[in-house]
C-alpha positions as CSV (number, residue, x, y, z in Angstrom):
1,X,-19.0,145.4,128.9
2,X,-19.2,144.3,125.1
3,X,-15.7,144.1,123.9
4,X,-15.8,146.4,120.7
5,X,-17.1,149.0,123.5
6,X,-14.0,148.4,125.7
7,X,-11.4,148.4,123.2
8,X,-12.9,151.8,121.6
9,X,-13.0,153.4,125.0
10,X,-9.2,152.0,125.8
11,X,-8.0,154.5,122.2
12,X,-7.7,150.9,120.1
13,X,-10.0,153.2,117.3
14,X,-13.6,153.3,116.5
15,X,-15.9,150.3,116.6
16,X,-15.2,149.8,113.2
17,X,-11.6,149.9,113.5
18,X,-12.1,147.4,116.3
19,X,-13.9,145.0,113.7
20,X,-10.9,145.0,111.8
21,X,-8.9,143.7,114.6
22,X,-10.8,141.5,115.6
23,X,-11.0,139.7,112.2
24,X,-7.3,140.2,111.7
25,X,-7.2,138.0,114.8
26,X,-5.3,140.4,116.9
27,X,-7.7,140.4,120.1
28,X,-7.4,137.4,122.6
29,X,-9.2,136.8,125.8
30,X,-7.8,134.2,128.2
31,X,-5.6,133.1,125.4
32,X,-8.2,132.6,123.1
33,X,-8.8,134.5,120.2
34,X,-12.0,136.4,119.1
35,X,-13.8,137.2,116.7
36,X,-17.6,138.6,118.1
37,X,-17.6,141.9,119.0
38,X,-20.3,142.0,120.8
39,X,-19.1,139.6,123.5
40,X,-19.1,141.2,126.8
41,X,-16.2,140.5,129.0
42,X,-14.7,141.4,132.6
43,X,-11.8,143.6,131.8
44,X,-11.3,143.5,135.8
45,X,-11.2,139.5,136.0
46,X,-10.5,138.6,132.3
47,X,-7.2,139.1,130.1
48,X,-8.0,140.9,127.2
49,X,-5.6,141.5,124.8
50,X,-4.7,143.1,121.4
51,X,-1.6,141.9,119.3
52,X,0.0,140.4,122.6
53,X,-0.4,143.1,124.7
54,X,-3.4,143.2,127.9
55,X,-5.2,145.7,127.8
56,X,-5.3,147.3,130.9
57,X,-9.1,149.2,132.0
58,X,-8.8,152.3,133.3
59,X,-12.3,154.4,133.5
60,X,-10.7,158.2,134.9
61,X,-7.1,159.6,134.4
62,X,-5.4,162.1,136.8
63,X,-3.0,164.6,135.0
64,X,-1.0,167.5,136.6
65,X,0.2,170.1,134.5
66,X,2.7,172.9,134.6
67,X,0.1,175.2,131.7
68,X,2.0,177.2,129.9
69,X,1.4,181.4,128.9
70,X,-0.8,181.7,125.9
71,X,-2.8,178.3,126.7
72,X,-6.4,178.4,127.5
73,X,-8.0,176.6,130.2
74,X,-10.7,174.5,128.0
75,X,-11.6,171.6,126.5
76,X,-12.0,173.3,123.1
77,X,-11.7,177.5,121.5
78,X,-11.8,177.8,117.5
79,X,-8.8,180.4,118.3
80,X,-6.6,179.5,120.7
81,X,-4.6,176.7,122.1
82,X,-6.2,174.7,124.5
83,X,-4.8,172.6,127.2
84,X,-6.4,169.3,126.1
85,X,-4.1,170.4,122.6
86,X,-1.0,169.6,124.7
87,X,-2.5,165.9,125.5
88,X,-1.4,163.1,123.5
89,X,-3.9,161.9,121.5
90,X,-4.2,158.7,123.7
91,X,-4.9,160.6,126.7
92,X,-7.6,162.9,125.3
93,X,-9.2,160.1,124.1
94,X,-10.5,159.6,127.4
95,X,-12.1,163.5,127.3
96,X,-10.5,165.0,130.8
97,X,-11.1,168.8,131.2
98,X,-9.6,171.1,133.6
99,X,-10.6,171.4,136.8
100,X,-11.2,175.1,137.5
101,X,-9.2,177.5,135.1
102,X,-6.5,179.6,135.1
103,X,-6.4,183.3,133.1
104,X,-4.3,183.2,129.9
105,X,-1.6,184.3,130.5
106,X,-1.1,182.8,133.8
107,X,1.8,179.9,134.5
108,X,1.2,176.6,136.9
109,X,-0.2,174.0,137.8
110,X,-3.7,172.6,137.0
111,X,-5.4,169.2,137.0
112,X,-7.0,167.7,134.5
113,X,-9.6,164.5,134.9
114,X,-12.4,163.0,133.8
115,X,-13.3,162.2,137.2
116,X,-16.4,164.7,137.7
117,X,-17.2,164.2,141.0
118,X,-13.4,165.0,142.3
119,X,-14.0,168.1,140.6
120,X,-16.8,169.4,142.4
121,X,-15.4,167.9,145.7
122,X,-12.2,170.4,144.4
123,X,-14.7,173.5,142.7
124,X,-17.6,173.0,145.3
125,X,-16.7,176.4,147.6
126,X,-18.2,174.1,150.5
127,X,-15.0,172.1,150.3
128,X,-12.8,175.5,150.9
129,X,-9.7,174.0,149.1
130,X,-7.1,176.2,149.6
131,X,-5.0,177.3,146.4
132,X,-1.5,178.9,146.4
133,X,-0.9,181.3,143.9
134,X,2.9,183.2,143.2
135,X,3.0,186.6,142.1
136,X,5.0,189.3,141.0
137,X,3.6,192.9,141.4
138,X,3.7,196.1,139.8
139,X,3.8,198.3,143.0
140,X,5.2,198.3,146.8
141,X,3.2,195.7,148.5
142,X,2.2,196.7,152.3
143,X,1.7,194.8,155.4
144,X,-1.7,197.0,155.4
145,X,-2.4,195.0,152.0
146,X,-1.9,192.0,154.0
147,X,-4.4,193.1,156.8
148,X,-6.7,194.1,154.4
149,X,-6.6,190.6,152.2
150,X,-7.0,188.9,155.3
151,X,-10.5,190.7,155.7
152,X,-11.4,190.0,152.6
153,X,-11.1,192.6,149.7
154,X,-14.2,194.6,147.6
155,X,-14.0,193.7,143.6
156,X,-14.7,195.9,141.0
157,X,-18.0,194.3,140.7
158,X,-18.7,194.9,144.7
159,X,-18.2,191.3,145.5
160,X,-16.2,191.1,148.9
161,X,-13.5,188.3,148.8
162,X,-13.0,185.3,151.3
163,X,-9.8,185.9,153.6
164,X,-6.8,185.3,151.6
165,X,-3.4,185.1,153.5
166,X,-1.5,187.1,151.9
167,X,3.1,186.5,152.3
168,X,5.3,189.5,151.0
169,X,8.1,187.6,149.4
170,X,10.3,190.9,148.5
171,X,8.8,194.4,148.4
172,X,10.2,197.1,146.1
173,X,8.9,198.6,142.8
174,X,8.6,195.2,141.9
175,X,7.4,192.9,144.7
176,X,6.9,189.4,144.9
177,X,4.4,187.5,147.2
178,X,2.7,184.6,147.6
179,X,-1.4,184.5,148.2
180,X,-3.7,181.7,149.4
181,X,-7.3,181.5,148.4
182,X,-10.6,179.4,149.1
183,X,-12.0,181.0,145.7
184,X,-12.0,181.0,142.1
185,X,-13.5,184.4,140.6
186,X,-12.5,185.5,137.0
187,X,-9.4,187.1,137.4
188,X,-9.8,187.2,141.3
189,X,-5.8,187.3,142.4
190,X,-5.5,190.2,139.5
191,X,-9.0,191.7,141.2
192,X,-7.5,191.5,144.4
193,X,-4.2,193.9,143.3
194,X,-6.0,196.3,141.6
195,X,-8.4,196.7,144.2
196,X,-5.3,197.9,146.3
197,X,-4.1,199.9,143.6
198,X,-1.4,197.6,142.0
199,X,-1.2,195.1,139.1
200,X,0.0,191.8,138.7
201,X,2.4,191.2,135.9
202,X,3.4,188.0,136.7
203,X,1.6,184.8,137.9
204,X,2.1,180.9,138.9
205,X,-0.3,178.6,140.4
206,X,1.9,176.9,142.9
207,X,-0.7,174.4,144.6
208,X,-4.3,173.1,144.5
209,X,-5.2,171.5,148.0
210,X,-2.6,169.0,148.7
211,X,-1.6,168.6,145.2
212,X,1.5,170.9,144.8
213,X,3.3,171.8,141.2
214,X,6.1,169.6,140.4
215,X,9.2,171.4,140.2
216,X,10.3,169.1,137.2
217,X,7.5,169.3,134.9
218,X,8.6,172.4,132.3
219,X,6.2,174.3,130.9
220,X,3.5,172.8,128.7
221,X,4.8,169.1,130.2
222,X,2.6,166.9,132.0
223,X,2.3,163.7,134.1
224,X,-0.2,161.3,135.9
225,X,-0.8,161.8,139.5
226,X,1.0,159.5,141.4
227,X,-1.4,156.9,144.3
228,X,-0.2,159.0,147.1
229,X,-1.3,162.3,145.3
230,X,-4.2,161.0,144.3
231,X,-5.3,159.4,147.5
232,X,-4.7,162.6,149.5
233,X,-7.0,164.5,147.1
234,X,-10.0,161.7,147.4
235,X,-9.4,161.6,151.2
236,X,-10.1,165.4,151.7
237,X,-12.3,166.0,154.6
């Protein structure tokens, strides 16, 4: 790879910028410093390094966040907040976008890569990845809406859900469950509710396959996925 190409993917600046370092004499590699931008080099073998520092190659990034109400799931909107907004500027450098979406207003956790093909692995309704929503409902949730989720339910649009299992946390006025689906339709957890007759007013995102919310990431806080996460998401049969 030429080095004015790795250093500008790595967030060191444009290829100008990278020019300038390189004549200030702030780019080594093995020791030695250089001036020719177009040198290629091994970032996986050879120590590059700007001002002291190596500069370590990384080609995807793996972030979980806790989204936040009032954040879009996108890479970009003229109106609203985005998710890639709450990135440092070093991390959207290297252009992840989220994998599936959640609605608007809705809370938890999401990923967000640049890793395409773990995305479709994640998206591809092949896969069936399993995804744990938490809800609170406007309404008295039944075991009959639990027999009729696990059938799969009719949208408004006459699309007939996948199972979902379907767990009544606390039923009253105001109930409180917990729903697993193998989908992603717009809107498709509210769908489900109001094709029982009941509305969500509340809802988190609790878990994505294997990958499960961290409890200590606050709202609008992220953090890279950890090997062991990572891994078990790659390793999905």
């Amino acid at each position: 790879m030429r080095l004015d190409k790795l250093l500008a993917n790595m967030g060191y600046g444009s290829r100008k910028e990278v020019k300038q370092l390189l004549k200030q004499k702030a780019v080594t590699v093995d020791g030695a410093y250089v001036k020719d931008a177009a040198l290629h080099v091994d970032p996986e073998k050879q120590d590059v390094s700007v001002f002291g520092e190596r500069v370590v190659y990384t080609e995807f990034v793996y972030f979980m966040m806790n989204k936040p109400p009032g954040v879009i799931s996108a890479t970009e909107d003229v109106r609203d907040e985005t998710v890639i907004d709450l990135l440092e500027p070093l991390h959207q450098h290297f252009q992840p976008f989220p994998v599936g979406r959640l609605d608007k207003d809705t809370e938890g956790l999401l990923l967000l890569t640049n890793d395409g093909q773990l995305a479709h692995n994640l998206l591809s309704p092949k896969k069936h990845v399993p995804k744990v929503y938490y809800a609170q409902i406007d309404g008295l949730v039944t075991e009959e809406d639990c027999k009729k989720f696990a059938q799969g339910v009719e949208l408004d649009d006459g699309y007939v859900t996948k199972p979902g299992e379907l767990i009544i946390l606390k039923t009253d006025l105001q109930s409180e469950i917990e729903l697993t689906i193998q989908e992603g339709k717009f809107h498709q957890v509210k769908r489900m509710f109001e094709s029982v007759g009941k509305r969500v007013t509340y809802l988190k995102r609790l878990s994505m396959g294997s990958l499960k919310l961290d409890d200590n990431l606050a709202l609008g806080e992220y953090r890279e996925l950890t090997t062991k996460e990572l891994t078990a998401l790659q390793n999905r049969d």
